[in-house]
C-alpha positions as CSV (number, residue, x, y, z in Angstrom):
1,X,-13.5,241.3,79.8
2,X,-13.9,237.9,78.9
3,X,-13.4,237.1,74.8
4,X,-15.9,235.3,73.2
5,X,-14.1,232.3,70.2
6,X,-14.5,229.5,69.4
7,X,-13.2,227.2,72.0
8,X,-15.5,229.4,74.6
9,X,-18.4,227.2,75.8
10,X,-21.4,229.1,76.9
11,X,-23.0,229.4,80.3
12,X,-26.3,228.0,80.9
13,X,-27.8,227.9,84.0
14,X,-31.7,228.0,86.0
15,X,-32.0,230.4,88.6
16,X,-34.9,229.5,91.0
17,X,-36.7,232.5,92.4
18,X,-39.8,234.5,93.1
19,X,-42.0,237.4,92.3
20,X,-44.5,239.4,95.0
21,X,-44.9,242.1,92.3
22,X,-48.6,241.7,92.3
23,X,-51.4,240.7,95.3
24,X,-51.8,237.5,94.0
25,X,-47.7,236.8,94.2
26,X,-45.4,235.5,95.7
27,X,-45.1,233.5,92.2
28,X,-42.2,231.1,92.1
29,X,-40.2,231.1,88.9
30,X,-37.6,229.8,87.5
31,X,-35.1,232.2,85.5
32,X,-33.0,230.9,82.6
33,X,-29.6,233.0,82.3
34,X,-27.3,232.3,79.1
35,X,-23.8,234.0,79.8
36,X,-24.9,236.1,82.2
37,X,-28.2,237.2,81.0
38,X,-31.4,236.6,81.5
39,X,-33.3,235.0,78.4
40,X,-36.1,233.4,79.8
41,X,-38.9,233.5,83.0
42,X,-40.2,230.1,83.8
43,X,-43.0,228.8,86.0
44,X,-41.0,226.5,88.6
45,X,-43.9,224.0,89.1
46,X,-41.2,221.9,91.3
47,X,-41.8,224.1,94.7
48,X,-45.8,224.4,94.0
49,X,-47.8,224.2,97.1
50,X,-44.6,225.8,98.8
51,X,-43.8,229.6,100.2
52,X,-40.8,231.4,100.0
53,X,-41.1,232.3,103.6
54,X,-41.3,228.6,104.4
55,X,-38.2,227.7,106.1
């Protein structure tokens, strides 16, 4: 398990991704994770006009 002082710099990082939860999907997001964790979902307006599937 990995110790949390006060030397230890966090880990921030954007995850890009998607969603097809819903029939308008898939919705591309981008997903914020702080040590590990998800904190926060964000449109990713960088890949709009663009599918997932797209290769």
């Amino acid at each position: 398990m990995k110790s949390m002082n006060a030397k230890s710099k966090p880990l921030h990082k954007k995850v890009p991704g998607y969603c097809c939860q819903c029939v308008n999907g898939p919705d591309l997001l981008t997903v914020a994770v702080e040590d590990g964790v998800a904190t926060r979902i964000e449109p990713n307006f960088g890949l709009m006009g663009q599918h997932p599937a797209d290769g």
